[in-house]
C-alpha positions in Angstrom: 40.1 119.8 86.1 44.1 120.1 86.9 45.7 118.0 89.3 46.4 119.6 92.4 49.9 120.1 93.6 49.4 121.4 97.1 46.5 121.9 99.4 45.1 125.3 98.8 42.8 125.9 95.4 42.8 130.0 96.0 43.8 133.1 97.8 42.1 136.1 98.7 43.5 139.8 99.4 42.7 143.0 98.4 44.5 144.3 95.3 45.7 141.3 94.7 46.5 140.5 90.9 46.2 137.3 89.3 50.3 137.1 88.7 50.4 138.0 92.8 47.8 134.9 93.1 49.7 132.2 91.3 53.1 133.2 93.1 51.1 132.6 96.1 50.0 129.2 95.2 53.5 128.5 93.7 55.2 129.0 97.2 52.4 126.9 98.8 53.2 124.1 96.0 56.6 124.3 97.0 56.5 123.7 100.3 54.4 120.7 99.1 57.2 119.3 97.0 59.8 119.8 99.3 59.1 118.8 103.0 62.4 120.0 104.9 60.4 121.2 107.8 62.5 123.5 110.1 62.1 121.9 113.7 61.0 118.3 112.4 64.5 116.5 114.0 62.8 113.2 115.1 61.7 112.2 112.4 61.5 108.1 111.8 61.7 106.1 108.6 58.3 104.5 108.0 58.0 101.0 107.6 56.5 98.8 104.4 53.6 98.6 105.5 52.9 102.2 106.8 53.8 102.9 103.1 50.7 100.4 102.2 48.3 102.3 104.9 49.5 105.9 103.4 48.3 104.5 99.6 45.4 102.7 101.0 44.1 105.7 102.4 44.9 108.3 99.2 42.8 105.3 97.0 40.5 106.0 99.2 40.1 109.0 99.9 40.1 109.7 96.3 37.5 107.9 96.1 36.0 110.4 98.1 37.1 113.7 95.9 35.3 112.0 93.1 32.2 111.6 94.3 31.8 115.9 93.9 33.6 115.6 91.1 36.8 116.6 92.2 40.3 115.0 91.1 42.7 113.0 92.9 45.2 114.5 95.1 47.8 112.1 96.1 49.6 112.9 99.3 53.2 111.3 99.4 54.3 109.0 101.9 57.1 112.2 102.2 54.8 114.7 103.6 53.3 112.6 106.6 56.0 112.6 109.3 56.1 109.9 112.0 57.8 111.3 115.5 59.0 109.4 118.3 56.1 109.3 120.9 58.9 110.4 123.3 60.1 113.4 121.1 56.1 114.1 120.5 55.6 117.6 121.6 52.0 118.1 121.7 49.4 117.3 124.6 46.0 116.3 124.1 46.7 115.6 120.1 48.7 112.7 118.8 48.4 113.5 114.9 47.8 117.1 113.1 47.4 118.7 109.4 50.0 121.8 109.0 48.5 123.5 106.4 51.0 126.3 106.0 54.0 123.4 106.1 51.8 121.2 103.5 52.3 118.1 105.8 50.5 115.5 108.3 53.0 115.2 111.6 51.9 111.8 113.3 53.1 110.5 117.1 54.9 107.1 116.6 52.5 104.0 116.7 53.3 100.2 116.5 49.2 99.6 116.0 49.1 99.8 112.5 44.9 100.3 112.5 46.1 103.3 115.1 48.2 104.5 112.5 45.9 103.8 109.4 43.2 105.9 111.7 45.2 108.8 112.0 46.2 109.2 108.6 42.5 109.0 107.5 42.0 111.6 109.5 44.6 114.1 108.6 44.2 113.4 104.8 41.2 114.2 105.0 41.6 117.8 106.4 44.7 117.6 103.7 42.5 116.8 100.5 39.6 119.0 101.9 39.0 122.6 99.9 41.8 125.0 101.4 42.4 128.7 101.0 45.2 131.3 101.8 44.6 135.1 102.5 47.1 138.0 101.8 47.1 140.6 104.3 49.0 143.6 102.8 49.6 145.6 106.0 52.0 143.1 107.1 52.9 141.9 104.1 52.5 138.0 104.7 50.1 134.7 103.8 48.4 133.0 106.2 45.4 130.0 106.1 42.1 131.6 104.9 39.9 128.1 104.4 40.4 124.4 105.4 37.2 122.2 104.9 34.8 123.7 107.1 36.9 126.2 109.0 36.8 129.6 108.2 38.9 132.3 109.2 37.9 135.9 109.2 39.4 138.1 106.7 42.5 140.3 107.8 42.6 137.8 111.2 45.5 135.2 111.8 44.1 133.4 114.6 40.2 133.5 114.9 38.5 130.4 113.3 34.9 129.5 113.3 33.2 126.1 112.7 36.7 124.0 113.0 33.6 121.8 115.6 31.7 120.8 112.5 34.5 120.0 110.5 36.3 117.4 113.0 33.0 116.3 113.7 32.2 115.9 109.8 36.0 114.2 109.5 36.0 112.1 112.3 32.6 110.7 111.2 34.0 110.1 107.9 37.2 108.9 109.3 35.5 105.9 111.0 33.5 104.7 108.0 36.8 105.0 105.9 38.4 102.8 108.7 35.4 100.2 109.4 35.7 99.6 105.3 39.7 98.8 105.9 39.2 95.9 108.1 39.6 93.3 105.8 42.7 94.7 104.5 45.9 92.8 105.1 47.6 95.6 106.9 45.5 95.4 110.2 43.3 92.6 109.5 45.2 91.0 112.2 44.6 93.5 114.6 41.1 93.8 114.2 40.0 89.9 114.3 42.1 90.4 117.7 40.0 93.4 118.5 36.8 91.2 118.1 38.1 88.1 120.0 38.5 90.6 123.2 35.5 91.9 122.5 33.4 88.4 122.3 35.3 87.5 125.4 35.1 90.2 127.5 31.8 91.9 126.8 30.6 93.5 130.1 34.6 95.0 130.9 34.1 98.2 132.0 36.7 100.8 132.2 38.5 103.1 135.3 35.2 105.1 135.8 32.8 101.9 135.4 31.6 102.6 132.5 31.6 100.2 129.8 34.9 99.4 128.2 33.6 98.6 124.7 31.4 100.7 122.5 30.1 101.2 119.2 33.2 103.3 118.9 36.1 100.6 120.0 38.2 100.5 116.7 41.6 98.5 118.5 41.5 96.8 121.7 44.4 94.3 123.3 45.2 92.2 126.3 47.8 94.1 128.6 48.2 92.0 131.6 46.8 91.0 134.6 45.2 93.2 137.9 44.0 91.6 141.1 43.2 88.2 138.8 41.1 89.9 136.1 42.4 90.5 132.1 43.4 94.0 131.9 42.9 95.8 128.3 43.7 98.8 126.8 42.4 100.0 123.7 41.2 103.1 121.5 38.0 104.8 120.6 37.4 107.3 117.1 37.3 110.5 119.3 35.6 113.7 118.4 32.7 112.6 120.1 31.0 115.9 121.4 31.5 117.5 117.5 30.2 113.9 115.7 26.8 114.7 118.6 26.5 117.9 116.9 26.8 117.3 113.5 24.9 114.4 114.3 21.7 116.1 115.8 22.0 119.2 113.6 21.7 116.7 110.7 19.0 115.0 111.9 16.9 118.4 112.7 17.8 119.3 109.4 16.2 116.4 108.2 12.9 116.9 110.2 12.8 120.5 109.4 12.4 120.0 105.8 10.6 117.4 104.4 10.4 116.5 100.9 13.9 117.8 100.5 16.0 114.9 101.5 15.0 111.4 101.2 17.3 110.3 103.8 19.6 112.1 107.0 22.6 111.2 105.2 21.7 113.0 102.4 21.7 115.9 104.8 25.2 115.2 105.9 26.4 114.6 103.0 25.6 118.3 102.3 27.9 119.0 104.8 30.6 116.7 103.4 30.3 117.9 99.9 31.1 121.9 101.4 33.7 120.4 103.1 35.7 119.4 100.1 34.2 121.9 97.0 34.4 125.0 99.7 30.9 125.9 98.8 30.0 126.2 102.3 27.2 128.9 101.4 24.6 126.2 100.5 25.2 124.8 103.8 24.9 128.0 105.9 21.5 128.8 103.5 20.0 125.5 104.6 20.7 126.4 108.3 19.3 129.6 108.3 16.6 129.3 106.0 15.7 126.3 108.5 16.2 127.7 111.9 16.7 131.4 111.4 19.0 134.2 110.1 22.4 134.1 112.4 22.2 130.7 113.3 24.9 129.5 111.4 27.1 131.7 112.2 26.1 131.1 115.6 27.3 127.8 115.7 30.9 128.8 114.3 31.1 131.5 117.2 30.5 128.7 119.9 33.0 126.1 118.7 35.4 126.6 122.1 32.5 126.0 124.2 31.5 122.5 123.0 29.0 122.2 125.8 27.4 125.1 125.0 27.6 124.6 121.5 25.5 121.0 121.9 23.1 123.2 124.3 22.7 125.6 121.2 21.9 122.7 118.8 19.7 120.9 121.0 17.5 123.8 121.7 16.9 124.2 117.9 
């Protein structure tokens, strides 16, 4: 299998010819190759041992690929961009994947097991299966597939399932993570983590709930308030879409015995789709378990996430 030298592995159009394809995929692999983003001004060197986390986490994400048989794709240290948190101009996000630019665009972090976090993440939407579609009446390219997502043919903005694949990534993201701890880059910072949390156990956070959970990754001493240790800290995230892949794995599971041995080998169905893009097995495996239409139910609900964990429950 060749080595891949961007992100997308096919492009679909009508009356598209094979030549029209590979020129296609040729722009895309340029824009790989050559990362002079229009807009991207604030961009910061990285440092040594960002350069470490970045190989750390194409090792093993690799890793990854090769488990369904697909070959490495190294993402260079060049196409993740590192922005000054004060130039950052995104709310509610502080990493994404630009598919159509070929590169992961990262706020600025001094927490190198923030940092190593985020790039887990975003390589793994990079290295996941993507797509591109041709739509002749306006005569331009957009994203067709990335992982789970789908877009609808002929449509630039509708997507459907991006809830499953965050919550499949973020899920992978913090195994990924959890295996780094040991490595020299944030070692530090997570025997710290642990100290705070063997001394400060019951800390609760501004709306009394508790401060540390099974998802605290980083947590650090910030000062003092009325004579009590104050800490900040940060959680893996996604945690409405992880519920739902979570629970619609676990029904999966129940639904059909004798076919999996275990739940994860249900989620790893939905892992292997992610990457290979054959996300038909997955949607037969839905429906054949809960009905016709109910996969594609559960792409139409992903900007109602409350609804969409109503939908999954009541399966």
């Amino acid at each position: 299998m060749s080595e891949r030298l961007s992100s997308f592995e096919g492009v679909v159009g009508h009356s598209l010819s094979e030549e029209d394809k590979e020129n296609i995929l040729a722009e895309a692999e340029g824009r790989f190759a050559d990362q002079a983003m229009a807009g991207l001004k604030a961009e910061r060197e990285k440092i040594p041992e960002e350069i470490h986390i970045i190989d750390y986490v194409n090792r093993s994400t690799d890793e990854l690929r090769r488990g369904y048989g697909l070959p490495e794709f190294r993402v260079p240290p060049e196409n993740i961009h590192v922005v000054p948190a004060e130039e950052w101009p995104r709310r509610g996000s502080d990493a994404m994947f630009s598919p159509m630019h070929q590169a992961v665009v990262l706020s600025d972090t001094d927490v190198k097991v923030m940092f190593a976090k985020k790039v887990f993440h975003e390589l793994i939407h990079f290295k996941s299966y993507g797509a591109l579609q041709f739509h002749k009446e306006k005569d331009e390219v957009s994203e067709y597939r990335c992982g789970l997502v789908v877009r609808p043919r002929g449509d630039t903005t509708g997507r459907f399932f991006v809830a499953l694949n965050e919550g499949v990534t973020e899920e992978l993201t913090k195994r990924l993570l959890l295996g780094m701890r040991d490595d020299e880059a944030v070692a530090t910072e997570v025997a710290e983590t642990e100290r705070i949390r063997s001394a400060y156990p019951d800390a609760i956070d501004g709306d009394g709930h508790p401060f540390f959970t099974s998802d605290t990754y980083f947590a650090e001493e910030t000062g003092r308030e009325n004579g009590k240790v104050a800490l900040g800290g940060e959680d893996f995230t996604k945690k409405k879409e992880r519920r739902v892949v979570g629970e619609l794995t676990l029904k999966l599971f129940e639904r059909n015995p004798g076919s999996f041995e275990t739940k994860e080998d249900v989620f790893q169905e939905f892992v292997r789709a992610m990457f290979t893009g054959h996300i038909l097995r997955v949607a037969r495996l839905v429906d054949g378990t809960f009905g016709k239409g109910t996969f594609r139910r559960i792409g139409e609900l992903d900007r109602d996430l409350d609804e969409l964990e109503r939908f999954v429950d009541s399966l």
